[in-house]
MIDOSE-1310 file (N, C-alpha, C; in nm, 2 decimals, decimal comma, always signed):
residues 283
xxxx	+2,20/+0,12/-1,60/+2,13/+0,18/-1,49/+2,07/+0,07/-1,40; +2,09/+0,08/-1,28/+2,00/-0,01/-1,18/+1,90/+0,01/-1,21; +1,79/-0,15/-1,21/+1,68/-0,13/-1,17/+1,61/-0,32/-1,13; +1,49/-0,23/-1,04/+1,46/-0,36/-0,96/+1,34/-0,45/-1,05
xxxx	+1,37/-0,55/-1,11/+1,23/-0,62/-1,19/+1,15/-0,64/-1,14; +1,01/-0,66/-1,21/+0,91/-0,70/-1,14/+0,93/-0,84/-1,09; +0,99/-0,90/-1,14/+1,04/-1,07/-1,14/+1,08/-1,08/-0,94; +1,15/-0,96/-0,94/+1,27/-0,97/-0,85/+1,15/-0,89/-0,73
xxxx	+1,07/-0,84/-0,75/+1,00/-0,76/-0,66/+0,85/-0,89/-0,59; +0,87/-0,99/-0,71/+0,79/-1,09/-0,67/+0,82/-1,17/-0,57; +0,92/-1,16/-0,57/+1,02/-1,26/-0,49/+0,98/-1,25/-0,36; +0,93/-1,11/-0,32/+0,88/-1,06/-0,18/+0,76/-1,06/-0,12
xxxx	+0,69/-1,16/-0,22/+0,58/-1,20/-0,20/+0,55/-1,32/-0,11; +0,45/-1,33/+0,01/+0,43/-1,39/+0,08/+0,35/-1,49/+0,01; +0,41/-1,65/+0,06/+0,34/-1,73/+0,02/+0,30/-1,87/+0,13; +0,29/-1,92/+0,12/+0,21/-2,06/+0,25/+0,36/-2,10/+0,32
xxxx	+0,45/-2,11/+0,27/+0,57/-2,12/+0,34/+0,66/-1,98/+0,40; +0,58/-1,92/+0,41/+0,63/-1,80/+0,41/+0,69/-1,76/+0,59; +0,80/-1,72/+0,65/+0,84/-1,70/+0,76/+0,94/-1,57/+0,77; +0,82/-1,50/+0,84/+0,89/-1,35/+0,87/+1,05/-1,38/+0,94
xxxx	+1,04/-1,46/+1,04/+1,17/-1,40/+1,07/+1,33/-1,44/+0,98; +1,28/-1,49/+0,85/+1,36/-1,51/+0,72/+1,38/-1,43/+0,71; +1,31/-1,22/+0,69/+1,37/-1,16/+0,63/+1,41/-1,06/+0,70; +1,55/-1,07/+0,64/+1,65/-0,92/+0,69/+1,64/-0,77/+0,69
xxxx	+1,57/-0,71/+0,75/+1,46/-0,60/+0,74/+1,58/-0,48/+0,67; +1,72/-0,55/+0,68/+1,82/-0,42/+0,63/+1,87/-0,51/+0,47; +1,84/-0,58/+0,43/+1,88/-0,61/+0,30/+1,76/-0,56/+0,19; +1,85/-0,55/+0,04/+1,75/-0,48/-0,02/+1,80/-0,59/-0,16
xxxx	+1,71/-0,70/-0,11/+1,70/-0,81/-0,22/+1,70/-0,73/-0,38; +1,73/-0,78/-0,47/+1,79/-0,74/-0,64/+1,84/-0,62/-0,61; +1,91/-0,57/-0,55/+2,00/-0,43/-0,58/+2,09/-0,44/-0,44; +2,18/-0,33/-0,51/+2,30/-0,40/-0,44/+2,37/-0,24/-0,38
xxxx	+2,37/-0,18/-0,29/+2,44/-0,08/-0,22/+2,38/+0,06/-0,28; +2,41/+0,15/-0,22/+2,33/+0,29/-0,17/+2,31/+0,35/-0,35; +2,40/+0,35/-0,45/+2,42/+0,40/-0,55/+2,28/+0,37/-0,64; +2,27/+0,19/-0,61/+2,21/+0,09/-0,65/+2,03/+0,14/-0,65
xxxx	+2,02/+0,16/-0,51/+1,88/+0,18/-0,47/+1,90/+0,30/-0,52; +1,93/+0,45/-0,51/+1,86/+0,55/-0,58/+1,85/+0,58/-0,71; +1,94/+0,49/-0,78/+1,95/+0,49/-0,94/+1,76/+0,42/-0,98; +1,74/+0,31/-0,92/+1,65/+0,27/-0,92/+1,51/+0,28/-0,89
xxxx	+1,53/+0,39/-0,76/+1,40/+0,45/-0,70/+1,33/+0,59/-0,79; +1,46/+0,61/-0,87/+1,44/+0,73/-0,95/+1,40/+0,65/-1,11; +1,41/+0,54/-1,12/+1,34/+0,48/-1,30/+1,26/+0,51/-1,31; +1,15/+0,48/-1,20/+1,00/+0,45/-1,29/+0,91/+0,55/-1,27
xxxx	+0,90/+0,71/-1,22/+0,88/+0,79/-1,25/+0,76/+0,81/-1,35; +0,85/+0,84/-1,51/+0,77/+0,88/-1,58/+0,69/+0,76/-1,64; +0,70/+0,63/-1,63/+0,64/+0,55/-1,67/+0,51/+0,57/-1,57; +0,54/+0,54/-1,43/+0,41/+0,54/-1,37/+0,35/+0,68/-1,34
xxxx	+0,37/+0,78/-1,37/+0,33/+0,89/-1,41/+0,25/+0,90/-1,51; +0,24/+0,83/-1,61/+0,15/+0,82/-1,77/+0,05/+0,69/-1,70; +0,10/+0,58/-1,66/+0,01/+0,48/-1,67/-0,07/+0,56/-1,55; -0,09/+0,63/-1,48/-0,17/+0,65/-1,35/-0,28/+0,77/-1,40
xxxx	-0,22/+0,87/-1,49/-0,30/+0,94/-1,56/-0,38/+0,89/-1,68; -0,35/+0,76/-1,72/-0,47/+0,67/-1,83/-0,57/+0,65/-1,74; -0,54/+0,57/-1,63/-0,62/+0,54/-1,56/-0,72/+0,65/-1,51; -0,65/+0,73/-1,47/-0,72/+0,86/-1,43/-0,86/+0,89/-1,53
xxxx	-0,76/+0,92/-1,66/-0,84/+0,93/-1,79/-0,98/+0,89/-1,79; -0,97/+0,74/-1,83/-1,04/+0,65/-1,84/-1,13/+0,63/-1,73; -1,15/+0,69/-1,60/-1,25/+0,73/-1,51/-1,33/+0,85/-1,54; -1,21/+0,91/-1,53/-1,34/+1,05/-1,60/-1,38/+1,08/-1,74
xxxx	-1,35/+0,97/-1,83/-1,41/+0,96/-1,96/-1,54/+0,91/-1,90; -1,55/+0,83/-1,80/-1,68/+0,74/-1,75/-1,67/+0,54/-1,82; -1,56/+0,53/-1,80/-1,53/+0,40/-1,86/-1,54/+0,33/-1,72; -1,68/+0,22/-1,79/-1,70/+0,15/-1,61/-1,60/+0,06/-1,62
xxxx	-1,51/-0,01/-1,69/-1,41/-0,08/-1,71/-1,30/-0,04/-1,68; -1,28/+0,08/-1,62/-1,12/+0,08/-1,64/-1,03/+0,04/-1,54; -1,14/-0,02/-1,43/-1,07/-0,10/-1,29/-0,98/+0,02/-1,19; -0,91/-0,04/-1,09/-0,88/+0,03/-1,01/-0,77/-0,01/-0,90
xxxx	-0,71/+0,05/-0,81/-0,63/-0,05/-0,76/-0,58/-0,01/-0,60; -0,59/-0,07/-0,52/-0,58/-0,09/-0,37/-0,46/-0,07/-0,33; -0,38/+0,02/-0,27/-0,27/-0,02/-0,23/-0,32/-0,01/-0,06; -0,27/-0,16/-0,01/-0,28/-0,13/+0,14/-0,14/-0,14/+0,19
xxxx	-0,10/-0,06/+0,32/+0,05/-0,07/+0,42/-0,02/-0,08/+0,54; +0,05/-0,13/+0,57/+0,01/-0,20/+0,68/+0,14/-0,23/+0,77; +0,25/-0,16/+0,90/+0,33/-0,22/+0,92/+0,34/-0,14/+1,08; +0,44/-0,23/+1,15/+0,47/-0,12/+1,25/+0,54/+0,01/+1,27
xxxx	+0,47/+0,08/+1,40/+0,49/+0,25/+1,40/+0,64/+0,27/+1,38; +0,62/+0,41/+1,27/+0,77/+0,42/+1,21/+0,81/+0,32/+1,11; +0,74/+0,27/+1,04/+0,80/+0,16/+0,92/+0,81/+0,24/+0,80; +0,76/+0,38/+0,77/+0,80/+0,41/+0,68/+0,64/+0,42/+0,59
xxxx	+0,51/+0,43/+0,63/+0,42/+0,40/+0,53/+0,33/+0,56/+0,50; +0,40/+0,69/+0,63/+0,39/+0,81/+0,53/+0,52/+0,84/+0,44; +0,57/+0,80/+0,45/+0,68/+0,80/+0,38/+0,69/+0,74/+0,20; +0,61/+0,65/+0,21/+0,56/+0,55/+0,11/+0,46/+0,66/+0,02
xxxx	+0,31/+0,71/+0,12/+0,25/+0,79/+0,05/+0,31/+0,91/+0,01; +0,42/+1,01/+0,10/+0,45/+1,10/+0,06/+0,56/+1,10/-0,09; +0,60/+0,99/-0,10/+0,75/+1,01/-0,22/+0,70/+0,90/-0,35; +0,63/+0,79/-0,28/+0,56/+0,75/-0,42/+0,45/+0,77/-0,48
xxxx	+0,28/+0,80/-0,40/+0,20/+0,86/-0,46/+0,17/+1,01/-0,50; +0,25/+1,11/-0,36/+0,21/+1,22/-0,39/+0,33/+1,32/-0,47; +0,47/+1,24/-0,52/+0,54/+1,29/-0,59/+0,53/+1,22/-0,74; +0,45/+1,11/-0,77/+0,46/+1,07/-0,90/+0,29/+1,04/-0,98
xxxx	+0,21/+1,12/-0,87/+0,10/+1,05/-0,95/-0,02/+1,18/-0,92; -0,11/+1,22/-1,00/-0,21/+1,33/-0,97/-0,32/+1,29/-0,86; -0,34/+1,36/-0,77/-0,37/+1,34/-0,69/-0,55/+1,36/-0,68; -0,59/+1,39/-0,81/-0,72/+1,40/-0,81/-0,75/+1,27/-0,86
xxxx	-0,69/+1,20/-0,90/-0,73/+1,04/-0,90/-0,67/+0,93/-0,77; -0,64/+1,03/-0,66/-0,64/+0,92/-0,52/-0,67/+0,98/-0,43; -0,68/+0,87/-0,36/-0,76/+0,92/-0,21/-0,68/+0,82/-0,12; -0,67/+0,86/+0,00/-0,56/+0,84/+0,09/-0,62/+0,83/+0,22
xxxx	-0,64/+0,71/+0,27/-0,71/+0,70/+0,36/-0,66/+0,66/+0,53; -0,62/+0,70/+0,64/-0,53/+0,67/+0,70/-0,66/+0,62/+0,87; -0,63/+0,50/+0,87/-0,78/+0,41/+0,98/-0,70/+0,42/+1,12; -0,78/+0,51/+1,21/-0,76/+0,47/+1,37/-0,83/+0,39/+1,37
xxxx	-0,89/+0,42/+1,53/-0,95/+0,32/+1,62/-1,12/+0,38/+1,57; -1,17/+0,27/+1,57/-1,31/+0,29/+1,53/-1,40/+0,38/+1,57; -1,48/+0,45/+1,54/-1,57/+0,57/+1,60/-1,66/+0,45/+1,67; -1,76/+0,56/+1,74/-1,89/+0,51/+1,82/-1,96/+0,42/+1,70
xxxx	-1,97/+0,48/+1,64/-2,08/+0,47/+1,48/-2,03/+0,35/+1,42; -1,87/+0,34/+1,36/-1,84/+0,20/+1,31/-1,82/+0,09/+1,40; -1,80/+0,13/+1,52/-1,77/-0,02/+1,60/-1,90/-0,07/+1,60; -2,04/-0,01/+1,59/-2,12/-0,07/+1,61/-2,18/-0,18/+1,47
xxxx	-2,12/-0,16/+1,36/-2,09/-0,24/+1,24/-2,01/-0,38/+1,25; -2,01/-0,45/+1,12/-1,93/-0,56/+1,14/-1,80/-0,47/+1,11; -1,67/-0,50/+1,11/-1,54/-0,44/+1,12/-1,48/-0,40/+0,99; -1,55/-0,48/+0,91/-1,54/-0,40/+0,75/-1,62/-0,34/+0,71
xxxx	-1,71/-0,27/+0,77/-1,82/-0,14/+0,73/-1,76/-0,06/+0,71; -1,67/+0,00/+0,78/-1,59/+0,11/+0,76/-1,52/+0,14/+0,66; -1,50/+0,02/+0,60/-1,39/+0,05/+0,50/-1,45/+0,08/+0,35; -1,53/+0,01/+0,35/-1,64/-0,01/+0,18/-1,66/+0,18/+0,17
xxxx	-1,65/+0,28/+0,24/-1,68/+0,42/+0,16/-1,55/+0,47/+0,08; -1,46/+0,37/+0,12/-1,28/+0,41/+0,08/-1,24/+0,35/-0,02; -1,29/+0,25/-0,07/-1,29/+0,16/-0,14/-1,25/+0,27/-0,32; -1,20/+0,22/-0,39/-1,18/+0,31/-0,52/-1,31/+0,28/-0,63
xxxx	-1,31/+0,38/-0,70/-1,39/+0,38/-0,78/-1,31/+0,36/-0,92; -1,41/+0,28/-1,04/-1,32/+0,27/-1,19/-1,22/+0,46/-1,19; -1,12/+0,38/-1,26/-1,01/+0,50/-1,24/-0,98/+0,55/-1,14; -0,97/+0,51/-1,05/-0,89/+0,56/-0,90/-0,78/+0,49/-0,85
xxxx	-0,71/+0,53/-0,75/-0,62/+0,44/-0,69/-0,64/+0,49/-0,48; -0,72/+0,38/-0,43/-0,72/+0,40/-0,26/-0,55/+0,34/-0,24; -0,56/+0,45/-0,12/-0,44/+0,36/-0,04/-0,44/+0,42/+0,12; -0,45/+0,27/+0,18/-0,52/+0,27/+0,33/-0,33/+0,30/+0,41
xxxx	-0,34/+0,39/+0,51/-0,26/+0,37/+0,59/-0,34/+0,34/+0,72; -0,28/+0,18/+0,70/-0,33/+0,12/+0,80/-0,47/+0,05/+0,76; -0,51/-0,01/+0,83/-0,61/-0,08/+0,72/-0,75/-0,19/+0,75; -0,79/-0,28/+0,70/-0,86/-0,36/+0,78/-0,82/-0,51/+0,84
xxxx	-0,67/-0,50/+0,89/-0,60/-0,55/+0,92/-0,56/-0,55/+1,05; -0,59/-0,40/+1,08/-0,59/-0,37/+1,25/-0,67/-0,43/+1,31; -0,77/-0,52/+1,27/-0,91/-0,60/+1,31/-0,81/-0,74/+1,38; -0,75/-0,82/+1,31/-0,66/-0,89/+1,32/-0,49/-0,88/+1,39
xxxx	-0,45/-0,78/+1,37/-0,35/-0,74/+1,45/-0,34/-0,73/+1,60; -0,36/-0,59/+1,59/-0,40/-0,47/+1,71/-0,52/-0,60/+1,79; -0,59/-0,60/+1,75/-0,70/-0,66/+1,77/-0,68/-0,84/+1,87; -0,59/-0,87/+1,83/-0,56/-1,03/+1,80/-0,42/-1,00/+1,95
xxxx	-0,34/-0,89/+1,95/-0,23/-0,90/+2,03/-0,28/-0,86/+2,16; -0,39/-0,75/+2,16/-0,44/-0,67/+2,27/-0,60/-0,75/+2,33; -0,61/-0,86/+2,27/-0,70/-0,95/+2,30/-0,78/-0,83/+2,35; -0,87/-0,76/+2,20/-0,96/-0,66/+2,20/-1,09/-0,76/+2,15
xxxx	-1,04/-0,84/+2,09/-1,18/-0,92/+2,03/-1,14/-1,10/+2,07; -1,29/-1,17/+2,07/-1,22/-1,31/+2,10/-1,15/-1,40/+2,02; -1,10/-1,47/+2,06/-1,01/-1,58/+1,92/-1,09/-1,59/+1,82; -1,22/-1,67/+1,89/-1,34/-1,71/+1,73/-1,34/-1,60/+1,63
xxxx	-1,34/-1,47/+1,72/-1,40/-1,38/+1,60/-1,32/-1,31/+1,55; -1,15/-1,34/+1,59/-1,07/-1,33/+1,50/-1,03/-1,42/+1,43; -1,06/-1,55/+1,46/-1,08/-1,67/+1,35/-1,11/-1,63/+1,25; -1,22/-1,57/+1,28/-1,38/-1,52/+1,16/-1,34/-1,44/+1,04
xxxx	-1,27/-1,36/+1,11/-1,20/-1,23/+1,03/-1,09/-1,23/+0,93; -1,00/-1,36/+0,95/-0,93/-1,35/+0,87/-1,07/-1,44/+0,74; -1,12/-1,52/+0,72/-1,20/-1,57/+0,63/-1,27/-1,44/+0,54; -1,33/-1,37/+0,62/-1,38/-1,21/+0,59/-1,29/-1,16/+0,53
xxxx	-1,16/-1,14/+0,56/-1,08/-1,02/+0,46/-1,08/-1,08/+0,36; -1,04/-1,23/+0,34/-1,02/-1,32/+0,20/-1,18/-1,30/+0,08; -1,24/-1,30/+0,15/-1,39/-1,32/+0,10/-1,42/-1,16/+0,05; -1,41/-1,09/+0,13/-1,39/-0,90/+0,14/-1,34/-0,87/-0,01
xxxx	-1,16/-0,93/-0,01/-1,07/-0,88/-0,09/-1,11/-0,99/-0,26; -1,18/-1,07/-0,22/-1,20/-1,16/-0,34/-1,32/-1,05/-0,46; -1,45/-1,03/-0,35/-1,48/-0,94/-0,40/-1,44/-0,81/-0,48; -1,37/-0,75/-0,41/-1,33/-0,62/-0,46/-1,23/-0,66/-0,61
xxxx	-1,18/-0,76/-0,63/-1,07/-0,79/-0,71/-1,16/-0,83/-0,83; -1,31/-0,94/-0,81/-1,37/-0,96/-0,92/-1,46/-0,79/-0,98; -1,43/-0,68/-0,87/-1,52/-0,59/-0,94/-1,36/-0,54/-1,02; -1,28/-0,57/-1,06/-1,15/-0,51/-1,11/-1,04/-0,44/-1,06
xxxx	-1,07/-0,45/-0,95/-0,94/-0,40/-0,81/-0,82/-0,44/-0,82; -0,74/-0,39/-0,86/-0,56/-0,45/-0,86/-0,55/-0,43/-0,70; -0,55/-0,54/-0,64/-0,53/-0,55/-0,46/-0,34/-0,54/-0,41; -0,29/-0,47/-0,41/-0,14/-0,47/-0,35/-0,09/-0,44/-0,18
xxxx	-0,06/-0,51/-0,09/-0,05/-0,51/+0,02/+0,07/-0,52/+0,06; +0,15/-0,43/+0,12/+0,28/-0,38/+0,16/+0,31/-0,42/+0,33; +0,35/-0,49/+0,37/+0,37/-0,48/+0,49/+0,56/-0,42/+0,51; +0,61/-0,36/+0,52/+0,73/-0,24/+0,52/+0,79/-0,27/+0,64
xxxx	+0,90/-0,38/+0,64/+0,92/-0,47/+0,77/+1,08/-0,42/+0,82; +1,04/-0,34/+0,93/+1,18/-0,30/+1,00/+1,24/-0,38/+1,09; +1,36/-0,33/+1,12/+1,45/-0,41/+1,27/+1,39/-0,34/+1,39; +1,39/-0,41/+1,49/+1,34/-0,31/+1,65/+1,46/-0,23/+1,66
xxxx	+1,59/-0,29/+1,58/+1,67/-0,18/+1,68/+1,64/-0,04/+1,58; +1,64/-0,06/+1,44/+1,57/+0,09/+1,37/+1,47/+0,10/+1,41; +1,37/+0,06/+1,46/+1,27/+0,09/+1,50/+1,28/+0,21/+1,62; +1,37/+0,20/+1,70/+1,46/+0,27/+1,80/+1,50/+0,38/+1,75
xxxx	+1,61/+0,37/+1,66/+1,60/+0,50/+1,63/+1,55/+0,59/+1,59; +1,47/+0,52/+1,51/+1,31/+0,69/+1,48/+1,24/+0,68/+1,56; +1,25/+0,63/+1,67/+1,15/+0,67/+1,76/+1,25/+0,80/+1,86; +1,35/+0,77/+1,85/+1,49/+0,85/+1,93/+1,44/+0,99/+1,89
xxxx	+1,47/+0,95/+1,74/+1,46/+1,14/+1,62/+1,30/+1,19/+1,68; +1,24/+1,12/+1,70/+1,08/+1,17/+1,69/+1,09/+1,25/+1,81; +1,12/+1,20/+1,95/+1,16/+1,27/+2,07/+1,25/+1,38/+2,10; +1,37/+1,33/+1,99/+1,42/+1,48/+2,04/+1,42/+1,56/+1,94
xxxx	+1,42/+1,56/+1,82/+1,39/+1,64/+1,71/+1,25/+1,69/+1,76; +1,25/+1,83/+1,77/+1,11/+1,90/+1,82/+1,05/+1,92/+1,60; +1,09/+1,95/+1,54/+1,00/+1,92/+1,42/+0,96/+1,77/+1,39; +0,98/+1,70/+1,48/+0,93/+1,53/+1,48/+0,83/+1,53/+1,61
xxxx	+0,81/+1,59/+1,68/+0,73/+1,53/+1,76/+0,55/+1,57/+1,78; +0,54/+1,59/+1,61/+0,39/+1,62/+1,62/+0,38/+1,45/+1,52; +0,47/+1,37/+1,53/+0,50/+1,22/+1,44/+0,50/+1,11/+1,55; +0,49/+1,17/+1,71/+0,55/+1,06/+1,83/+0,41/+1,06/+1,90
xxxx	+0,39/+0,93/+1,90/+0,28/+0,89/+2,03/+0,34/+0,80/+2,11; +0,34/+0,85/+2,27/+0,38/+0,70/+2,38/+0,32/+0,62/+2,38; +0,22/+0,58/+2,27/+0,22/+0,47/+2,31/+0,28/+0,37/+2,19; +0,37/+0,43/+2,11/+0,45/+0,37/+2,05/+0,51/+0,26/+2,13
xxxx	+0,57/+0,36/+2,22/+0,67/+0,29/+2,29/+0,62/+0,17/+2,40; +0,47/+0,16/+2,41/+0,37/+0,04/+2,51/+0,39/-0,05/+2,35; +0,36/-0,04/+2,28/+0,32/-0,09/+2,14/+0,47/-0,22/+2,08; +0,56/-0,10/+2,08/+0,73/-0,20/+2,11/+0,74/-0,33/+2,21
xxxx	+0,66/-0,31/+2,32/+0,74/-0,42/+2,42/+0,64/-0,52/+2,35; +0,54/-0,51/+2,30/+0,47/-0,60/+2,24/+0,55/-0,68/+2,10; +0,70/-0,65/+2,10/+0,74/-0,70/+1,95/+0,69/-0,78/+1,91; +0,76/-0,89/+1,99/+0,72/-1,05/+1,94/+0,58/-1,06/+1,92
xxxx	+0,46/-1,08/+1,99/+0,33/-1,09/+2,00/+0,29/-1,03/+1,84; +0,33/-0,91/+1,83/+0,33/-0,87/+1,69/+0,40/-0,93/+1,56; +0,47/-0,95/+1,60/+0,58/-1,04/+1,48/+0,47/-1,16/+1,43; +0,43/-1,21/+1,54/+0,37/-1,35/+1,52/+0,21/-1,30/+1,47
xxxx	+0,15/-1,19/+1,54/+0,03/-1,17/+1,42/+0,07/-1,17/+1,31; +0,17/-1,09/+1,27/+0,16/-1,09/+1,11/+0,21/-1,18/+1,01; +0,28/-1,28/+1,11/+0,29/-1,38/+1,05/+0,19/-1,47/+1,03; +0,06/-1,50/+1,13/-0,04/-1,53/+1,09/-0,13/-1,45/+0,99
xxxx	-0,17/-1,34/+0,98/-0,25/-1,27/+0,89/-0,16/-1,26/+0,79; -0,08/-1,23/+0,76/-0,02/-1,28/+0,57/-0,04/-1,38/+0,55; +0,02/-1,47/+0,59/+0,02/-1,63/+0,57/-0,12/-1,64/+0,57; -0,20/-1,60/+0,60/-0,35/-1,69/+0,59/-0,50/-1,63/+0,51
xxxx	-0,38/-1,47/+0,48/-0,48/-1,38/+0,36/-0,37/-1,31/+0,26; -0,26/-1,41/+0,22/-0,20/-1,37/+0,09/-0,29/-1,49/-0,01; -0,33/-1,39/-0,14/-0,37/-1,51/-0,26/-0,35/-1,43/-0,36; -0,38/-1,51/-0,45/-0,34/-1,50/-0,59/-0,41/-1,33/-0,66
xxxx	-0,52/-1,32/-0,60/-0,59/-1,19/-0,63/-0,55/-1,04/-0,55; -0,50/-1,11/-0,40/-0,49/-0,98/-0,26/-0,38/-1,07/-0,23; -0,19/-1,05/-0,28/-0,09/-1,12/-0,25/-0,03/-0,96/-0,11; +0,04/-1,02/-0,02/+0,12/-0,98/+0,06/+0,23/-0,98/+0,02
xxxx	+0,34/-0,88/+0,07/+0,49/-0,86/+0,00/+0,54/-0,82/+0,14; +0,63/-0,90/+0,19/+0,71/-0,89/+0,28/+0,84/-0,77/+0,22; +0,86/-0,63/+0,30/+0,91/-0,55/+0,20/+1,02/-0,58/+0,30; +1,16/-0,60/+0,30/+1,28/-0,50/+0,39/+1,27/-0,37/+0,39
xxxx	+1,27/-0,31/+0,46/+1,26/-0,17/+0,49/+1,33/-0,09/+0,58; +1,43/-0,14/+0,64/+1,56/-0,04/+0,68/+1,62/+0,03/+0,61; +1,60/+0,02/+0,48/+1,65/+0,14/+0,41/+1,48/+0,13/+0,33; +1,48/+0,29/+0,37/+1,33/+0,35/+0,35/+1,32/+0,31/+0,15
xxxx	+1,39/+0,42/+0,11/+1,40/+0,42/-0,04/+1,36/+0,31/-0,10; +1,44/+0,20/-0,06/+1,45/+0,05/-0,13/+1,28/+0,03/-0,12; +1,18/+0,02/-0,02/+1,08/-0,05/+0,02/+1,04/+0,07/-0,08; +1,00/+0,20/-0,04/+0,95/+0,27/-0,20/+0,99/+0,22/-0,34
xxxx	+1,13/+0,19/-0,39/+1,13/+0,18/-0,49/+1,07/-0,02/-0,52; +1,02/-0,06/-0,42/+0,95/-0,21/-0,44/+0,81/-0,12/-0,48; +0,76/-0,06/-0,42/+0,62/-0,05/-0,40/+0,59/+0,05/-0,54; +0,71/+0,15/-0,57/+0,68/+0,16/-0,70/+0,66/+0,07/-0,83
xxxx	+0,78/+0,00/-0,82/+0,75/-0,16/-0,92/+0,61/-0,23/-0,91; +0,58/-0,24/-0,80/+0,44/-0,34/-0,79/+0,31/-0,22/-0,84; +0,31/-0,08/-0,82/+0,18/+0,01/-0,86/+0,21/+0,02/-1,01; +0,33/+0,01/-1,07/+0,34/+0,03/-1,23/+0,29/-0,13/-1,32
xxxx	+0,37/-0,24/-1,23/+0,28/-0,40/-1,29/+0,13/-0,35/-1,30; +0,08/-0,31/-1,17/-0,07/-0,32/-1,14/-0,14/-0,24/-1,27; -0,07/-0,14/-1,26/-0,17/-0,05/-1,33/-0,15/-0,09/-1,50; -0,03/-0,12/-1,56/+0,02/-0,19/-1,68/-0,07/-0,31/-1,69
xxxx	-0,12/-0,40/-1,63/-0,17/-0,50/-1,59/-0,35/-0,47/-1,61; -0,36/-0,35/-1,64/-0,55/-0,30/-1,65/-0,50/-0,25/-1,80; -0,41/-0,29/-1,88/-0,40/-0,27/-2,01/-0,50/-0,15/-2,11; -0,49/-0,03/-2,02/-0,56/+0,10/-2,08/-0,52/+0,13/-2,15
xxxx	-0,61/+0,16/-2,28/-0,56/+0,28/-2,35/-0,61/+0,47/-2,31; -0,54/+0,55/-2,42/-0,63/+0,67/-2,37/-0,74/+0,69/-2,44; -0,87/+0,75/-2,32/-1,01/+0,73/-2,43/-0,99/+0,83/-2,55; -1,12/+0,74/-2,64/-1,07/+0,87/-2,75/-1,18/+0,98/-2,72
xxxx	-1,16/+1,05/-2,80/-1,18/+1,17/-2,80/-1,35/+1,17/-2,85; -1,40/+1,28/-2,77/-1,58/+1,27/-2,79/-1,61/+1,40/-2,89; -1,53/+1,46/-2,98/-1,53/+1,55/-3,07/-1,42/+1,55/-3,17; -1,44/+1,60/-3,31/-1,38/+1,62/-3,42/-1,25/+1,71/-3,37
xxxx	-1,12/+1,65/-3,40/-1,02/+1,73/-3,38/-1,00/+1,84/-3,42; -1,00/+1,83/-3,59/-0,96/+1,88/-3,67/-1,10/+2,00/-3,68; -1,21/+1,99/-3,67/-1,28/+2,08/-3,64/-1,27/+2,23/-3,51; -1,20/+2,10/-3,45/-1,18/+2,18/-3,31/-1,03/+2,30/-3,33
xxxx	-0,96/+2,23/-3,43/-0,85/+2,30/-3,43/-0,90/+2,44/-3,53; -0,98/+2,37/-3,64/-0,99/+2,54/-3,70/-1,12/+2,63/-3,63; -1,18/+2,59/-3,54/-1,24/+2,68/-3,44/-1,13/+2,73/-3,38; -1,05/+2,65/-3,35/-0,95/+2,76/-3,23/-0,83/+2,86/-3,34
xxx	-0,86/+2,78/-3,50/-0,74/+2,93/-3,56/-0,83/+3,08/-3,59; -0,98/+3,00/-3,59/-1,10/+3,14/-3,59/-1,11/+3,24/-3,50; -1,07/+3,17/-3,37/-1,15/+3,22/-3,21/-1,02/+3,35/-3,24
């Protein structure tokens, strides 16, 4: 059976030499043709199905240990990152241990904060798993292309997310950061489907399309903000993502490491079994 290693899912990890326009947003690095990817995207299932419910477990046992883990996506409109939430969190994992947090444009109330106020009530708790669509990266992006804020104080910002994300990782945070990197010309065509497919166009905003002429401008943010807040604790993964599946079945690989990686067991039990069992042949 195909399947993609974590070895091979590392590979797509952003590092100091790292240069977006290296990757082929239509290849699907370790696997090889259409057969390939869904043999694959269908493996880890039940694996990450058990490890996400220990975790679970071990929250609501009250284990302040049992850590927790961040998934951020972060990519351009149409990359695929409801798509990500819809097929790999909310088909393989219980949903009373996540929370799903999707960041516009700042209210009255948060802009008047520093730019990571907002974020710290979303943050996971032991035994949970957050995952931002979209994130506090739009500080730096959006931010950085539409010269919404000044250079210094996006200077500032990337030091903050490092310092932010260092934090959160010593309180036991498995930090995993997805950027889901398409071609403009796919980019085109779901924007196509979104318009004229009328069950797509509660998914289309024009200013998608103000947002595209900005490609490049954008290409080059995120080439700066990975490169200068991927580390060893909060790593960046350059995903290919023209084929949707493949970038899920990465992102599944990287949430089963993570959570395998907080080495749970299931808590034990806060009562006599065997007592419990001949109460229940009495009842």
């Amino acid at each position: 059976m195909a399947k993609l290693t974590v070895e091979e899912a590392y590979e797509l990890k952003v590092g100091p030499n790292f240069q977006l326009a290296d990757v082929d947003p239509s290849s699907t690095p370790g696997l090889s043709g259409k057969s390939s990817v869904d043999e694959a995207f269908n493996d880890l299932d039940d694996a990450l199905d058990e490890e996400q419910e220990k975790l679970y477990a071990n929250g609501r046992a009250g284990n302040e240990n049992a850590g927790s883990v961040l998934l951020v996506l972060q990519g351009m409109d149409t990359a695929g990152k409801g798509g990500i939430i819809r097929h790999v969190i909310g088909k393989t994992m219980d949903l009373q241990g996540v929370h799903v947090k999707a960041f516009g444009r700042p209210t009255e109330e948060e802009a008047a904060h520093d730019f990571l106020w907002r974020f710290g009530p979303h943050l996971p708790e032991p035994g949970q798993i957050s995952v931002f669509d979209r994130s506090h990266y739009e500080d730096v992006l959006v931010q950085r292309v539409k010269q919404l804020a000044p250079p210094e104080e996006i200077e500032r910002r990337y030091g903050a997310i490092v310092e932010f994300e260092n934090e959160l990782a010593a309180r036991g945070t498995r930090i995993i950061k997805v950027m889901p990197h398409i071609s403009r010309e796919y980019q085109a065509e779901n924007l196509k489907e979104r318009i004229e497919n009328p069950e797509k166009h509660w998914k289309y905003n024009p200013g998608d399309i103000d947002d595209r002429k900005l490609w490049s401008q954008y290409m080059a943010a995120y080439q700066i903000a990975m490169t200068r807040t991927s580390t060893d604790v909060a790593p960046w993964y350059c995903v290919p993502s023209d084929n949707k599946k493949y970038c899920r079945t990465v992102v599944k690989t990287l949430m089963l490491e993570a959570l395998q990686s907080l080495q749970l067991e299931w808590p034990k039990a806060d009562f006599d079994p065997e007592m419990e069992l001949a109460r229940l042949a009495q009842s």
